[in-house]
SEFITI-345263 format. One record per residue (C-alpha): chain; x, z negated, y; residue number from 1. Coordinates in steps of 0.1 Angstrom, whole numbers, m for minus. Each point is the difference from the previous one (the first is absolute). Example, Ala and Ser with C-alpha at 12.3 -4.5 7.8 and 13.67 -1.06 7.14 Angstrom:
<sites>
<kette: A	c1: 123	c3: m78	c2: m45	nr: 1>
<kette: A	c1: 14	c3: 7	c2: 34	nr: 2>
</sites>
This chain:
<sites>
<kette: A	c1: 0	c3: 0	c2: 0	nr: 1>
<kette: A	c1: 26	c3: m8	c2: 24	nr: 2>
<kette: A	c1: 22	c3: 31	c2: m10	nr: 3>
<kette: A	c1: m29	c3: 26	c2: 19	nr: 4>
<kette: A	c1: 6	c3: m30	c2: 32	nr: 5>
<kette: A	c1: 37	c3: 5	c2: m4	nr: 6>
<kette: A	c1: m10	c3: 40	c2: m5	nr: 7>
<kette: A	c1: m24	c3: 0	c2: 35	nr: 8>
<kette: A	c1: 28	c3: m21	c2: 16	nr: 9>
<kette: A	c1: 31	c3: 23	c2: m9	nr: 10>
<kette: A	c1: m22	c3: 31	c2: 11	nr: 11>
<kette: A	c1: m2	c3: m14	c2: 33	nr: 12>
<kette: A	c1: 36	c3: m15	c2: 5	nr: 13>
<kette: A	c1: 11	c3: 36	c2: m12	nr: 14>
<kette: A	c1: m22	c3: 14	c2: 33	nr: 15>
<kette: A	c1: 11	c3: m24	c2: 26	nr: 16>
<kette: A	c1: 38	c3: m6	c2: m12	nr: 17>
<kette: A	c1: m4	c3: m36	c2: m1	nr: 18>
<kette: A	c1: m13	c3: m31	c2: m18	nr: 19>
<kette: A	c1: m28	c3: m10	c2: 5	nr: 20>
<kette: A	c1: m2	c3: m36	c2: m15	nr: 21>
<kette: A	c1: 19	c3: m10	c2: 32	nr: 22>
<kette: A	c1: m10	c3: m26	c2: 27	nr: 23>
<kette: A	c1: 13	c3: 34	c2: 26	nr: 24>
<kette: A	c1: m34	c3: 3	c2: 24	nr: 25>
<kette: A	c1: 14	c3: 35	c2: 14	nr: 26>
<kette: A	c1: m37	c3: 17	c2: 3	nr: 27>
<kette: A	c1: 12	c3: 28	c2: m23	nr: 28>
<kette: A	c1: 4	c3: m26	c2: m29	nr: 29>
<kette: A	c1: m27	c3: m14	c2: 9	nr: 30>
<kette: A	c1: m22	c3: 29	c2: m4	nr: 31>
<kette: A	c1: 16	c3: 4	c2: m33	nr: 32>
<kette: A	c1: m10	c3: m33	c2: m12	nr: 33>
<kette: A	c1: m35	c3: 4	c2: 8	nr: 34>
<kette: A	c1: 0	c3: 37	c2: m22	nr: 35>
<kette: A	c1: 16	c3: m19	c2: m27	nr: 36>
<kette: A	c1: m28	c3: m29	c2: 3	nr: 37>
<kette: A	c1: m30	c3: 29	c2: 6	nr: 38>
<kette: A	c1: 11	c3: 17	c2: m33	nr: 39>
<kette: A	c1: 6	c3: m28	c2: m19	nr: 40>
<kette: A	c1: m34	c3: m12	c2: 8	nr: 41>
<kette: A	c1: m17	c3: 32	c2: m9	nr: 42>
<kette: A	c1: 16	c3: m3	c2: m33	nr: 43>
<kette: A	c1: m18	c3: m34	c2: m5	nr: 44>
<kette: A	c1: 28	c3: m18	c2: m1	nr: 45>
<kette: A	c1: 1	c3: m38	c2: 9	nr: 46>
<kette: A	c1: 6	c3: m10	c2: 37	nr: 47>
<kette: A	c1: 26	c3: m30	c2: m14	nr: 48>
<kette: A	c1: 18	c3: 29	c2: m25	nr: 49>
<kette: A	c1: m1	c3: 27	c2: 29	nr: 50>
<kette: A	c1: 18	c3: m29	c2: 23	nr: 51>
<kette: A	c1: 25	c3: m9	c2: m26	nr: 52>
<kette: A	c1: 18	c3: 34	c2: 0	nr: 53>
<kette: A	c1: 11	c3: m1	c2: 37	nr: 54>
<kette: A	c1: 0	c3: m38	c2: 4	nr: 55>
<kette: A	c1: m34	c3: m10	c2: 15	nr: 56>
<kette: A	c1: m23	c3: m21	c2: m5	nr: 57>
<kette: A	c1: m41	c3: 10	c2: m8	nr: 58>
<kette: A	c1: m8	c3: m1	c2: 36	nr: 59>
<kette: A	c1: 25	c3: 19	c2: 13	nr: 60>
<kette: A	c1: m13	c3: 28	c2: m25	nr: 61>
<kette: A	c1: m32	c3: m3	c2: 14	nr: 62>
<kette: A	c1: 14	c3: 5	c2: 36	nr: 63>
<kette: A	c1: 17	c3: 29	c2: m7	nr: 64>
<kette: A	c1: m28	c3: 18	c2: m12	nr: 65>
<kette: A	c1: m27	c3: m15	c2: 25	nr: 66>
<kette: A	c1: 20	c3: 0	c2: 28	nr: 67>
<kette: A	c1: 33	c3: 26	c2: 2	nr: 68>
<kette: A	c1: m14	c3: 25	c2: m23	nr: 69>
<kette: A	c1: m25	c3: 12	c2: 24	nr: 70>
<kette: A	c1: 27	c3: 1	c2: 27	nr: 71>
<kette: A	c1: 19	c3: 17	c2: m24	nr: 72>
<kette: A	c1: m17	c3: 32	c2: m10	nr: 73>
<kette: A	c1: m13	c3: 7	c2: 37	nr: 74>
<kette: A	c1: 39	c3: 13	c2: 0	nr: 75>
<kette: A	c1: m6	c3: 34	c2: m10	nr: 76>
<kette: A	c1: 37	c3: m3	c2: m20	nr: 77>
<kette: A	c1: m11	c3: m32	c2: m15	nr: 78>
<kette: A	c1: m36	c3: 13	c2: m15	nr: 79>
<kette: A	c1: 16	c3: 34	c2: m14	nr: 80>
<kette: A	c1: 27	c3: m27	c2: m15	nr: 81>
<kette: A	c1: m23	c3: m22	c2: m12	nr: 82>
<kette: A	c1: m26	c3: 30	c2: m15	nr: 83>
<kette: A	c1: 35	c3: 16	c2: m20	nr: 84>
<kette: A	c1: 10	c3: m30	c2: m14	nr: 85>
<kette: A	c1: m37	c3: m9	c2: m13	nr: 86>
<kette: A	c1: 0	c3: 35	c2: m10	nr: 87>
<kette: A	c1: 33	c3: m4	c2: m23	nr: 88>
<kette: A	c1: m12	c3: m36	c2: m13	nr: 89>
<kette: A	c1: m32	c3: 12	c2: m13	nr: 90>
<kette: A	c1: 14	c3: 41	c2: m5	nr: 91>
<kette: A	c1: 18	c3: 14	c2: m32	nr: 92>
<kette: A	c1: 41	c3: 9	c2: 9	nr: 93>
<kette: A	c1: m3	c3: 33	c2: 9	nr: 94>
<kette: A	c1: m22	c3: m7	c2: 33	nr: 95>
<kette: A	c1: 24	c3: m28	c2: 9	nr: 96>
<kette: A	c1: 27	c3: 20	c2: 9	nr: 97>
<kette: A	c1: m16	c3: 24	c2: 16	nr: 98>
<kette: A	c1: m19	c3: m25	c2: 25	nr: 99>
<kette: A	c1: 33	c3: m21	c2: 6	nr: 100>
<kette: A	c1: 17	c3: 25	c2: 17	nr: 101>
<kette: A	c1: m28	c3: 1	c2: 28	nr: 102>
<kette: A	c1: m3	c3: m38	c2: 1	nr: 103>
<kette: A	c1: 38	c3: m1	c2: 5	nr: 104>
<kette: A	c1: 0	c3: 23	c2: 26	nr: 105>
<kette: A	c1: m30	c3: m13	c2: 23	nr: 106>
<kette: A	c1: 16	c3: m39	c2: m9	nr: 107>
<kette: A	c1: 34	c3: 13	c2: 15	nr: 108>
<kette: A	c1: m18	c3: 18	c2: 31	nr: 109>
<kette: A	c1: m16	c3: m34	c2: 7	nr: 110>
<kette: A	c1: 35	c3: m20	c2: m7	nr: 111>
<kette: A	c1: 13	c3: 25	c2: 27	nr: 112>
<kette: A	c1: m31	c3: m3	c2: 27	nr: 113>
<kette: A	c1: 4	c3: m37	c2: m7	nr: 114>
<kette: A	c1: 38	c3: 3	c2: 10	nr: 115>
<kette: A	c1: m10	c3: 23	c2: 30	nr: 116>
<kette: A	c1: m27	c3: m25	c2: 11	nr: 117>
<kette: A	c1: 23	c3: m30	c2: m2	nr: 118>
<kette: A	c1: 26	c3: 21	c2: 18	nr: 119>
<kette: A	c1: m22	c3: 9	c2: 27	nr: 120>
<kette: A	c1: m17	c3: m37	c2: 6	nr: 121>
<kette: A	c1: 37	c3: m12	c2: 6	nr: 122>
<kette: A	c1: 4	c3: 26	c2: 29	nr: 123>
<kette: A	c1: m36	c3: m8	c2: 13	nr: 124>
<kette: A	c1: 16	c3: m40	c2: m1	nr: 125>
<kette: A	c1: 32	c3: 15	c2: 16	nr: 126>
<kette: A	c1: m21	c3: 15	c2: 27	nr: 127>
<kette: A	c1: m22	c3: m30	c2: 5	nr: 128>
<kette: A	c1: 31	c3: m18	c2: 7	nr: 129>
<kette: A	c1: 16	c3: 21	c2: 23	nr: 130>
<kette: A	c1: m34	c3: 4	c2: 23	nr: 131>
<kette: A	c1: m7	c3: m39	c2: 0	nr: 132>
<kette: A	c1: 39	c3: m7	c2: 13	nr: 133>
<kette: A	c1: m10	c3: 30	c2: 29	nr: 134>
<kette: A	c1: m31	c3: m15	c2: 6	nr: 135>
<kette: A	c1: 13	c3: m37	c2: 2	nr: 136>
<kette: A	c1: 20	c3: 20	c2: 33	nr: 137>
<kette: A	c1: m34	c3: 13	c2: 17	nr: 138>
<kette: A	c1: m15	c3: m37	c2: m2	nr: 139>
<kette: A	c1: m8	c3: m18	c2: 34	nr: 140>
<kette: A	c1: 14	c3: 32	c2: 18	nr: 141>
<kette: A	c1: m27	c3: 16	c2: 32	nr: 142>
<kette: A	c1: m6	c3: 36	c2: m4	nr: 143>
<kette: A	c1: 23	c3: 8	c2: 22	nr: 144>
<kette: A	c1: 27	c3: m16	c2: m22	nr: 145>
<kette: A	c1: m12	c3: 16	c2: m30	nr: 146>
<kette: A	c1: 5	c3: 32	c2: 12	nr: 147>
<kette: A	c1: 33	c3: m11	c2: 17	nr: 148>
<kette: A	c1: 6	c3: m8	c2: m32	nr: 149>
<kette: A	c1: m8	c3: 33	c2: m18	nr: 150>
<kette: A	c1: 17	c3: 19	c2: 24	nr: 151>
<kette: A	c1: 37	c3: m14	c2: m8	nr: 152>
<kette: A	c1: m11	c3: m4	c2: m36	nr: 153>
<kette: A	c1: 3	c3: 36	c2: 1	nr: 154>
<kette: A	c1: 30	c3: 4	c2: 19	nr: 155>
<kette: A	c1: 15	c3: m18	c2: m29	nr: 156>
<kette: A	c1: m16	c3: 18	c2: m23	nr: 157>
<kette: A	c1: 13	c3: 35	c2: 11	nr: 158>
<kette: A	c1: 34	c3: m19	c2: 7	nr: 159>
<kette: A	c1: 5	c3: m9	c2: m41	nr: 160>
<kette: A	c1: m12	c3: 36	c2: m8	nr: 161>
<kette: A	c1: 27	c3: 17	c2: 26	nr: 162>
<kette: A	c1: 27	c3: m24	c2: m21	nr: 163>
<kette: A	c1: m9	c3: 11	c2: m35	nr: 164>
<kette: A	c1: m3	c3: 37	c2: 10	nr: 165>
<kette: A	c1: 36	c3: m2	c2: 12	nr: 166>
<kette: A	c1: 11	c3: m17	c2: m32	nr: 167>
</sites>
């Protein structure tokens, strides 16, 4: 009984390059937990048994698939992840193959957006940074100032481009 658990578990780890029996809350593990729990389940197998394989208890099961598994599969990459590995649990050999390859390649395209995503939320930090040290300037200062301001701001502005263009 607990070798198709191990079985649901390995096809999983071998999509997402990881364990998954880790306490590691990265979002795309998480994910993978709660397609592990959701097909477990929907092979009738006990909450406590389902929890033993990656190290949780019977609630945690339950939270997976109440909770995360719905957040999950609204990620396009997720569902077509979560639909190919069903298909290969409850599919003969032949089919498995041939729907791993898309799985892979949608899982990897959302590893890669996820990347991209994190990438781009560090610049938006980086910018939100940079703007709330200018504005820190601009506080307490009379229109006038503020355009004052603005005016050499530019000055300097054109001054540091003038120095790297002659670099």
């Amino acid at each position: 009984m607990n070798d198709n658990l191990v079985k649901i578990k390995k096809l999983i780890e071998n999509k997402v390059g990881e364990r998954i029996d880790t306490r590691n809350r990265r979002r795309d593990l998480t994910y993978a937990r709660a397609i592990y729990c959701k097909l477990a389940r929907e092979n009738n197998f006990p909450y406590a048994k389902i929890g033993s394989v990656i190290n949780r208890d019977h609630v945690s099961v339950m939270h997976n698939i109440n909770n995360i598994f719905p957040h999950a599969i609204s990620v396009p990459e997720i569902e077509e992840m979560y639909l190919g590995i069903k298909a290969s649990v409850n599919a003969p050999m032949k089919k498995k193959k041939l729907k791993r390859v898309g799985v892979d390649k949608s899982f990897n395209a959302f590893l890669e957006l996820s990347r991209e995503n994190k990438e781009l939320k560090e610049q938006i930090d980086s910018l939100n940074y940079k703007y709330q040290k200018i504005a820190s300037l601009f506080e307490g200062l009379s229109d006038s100032e503020v355009e004052e301001l603005y005016d050499r701001a530019k000055l300097i502005v054109k001054s540091f481009e003038w120095q790297r263009n002659q670099k």
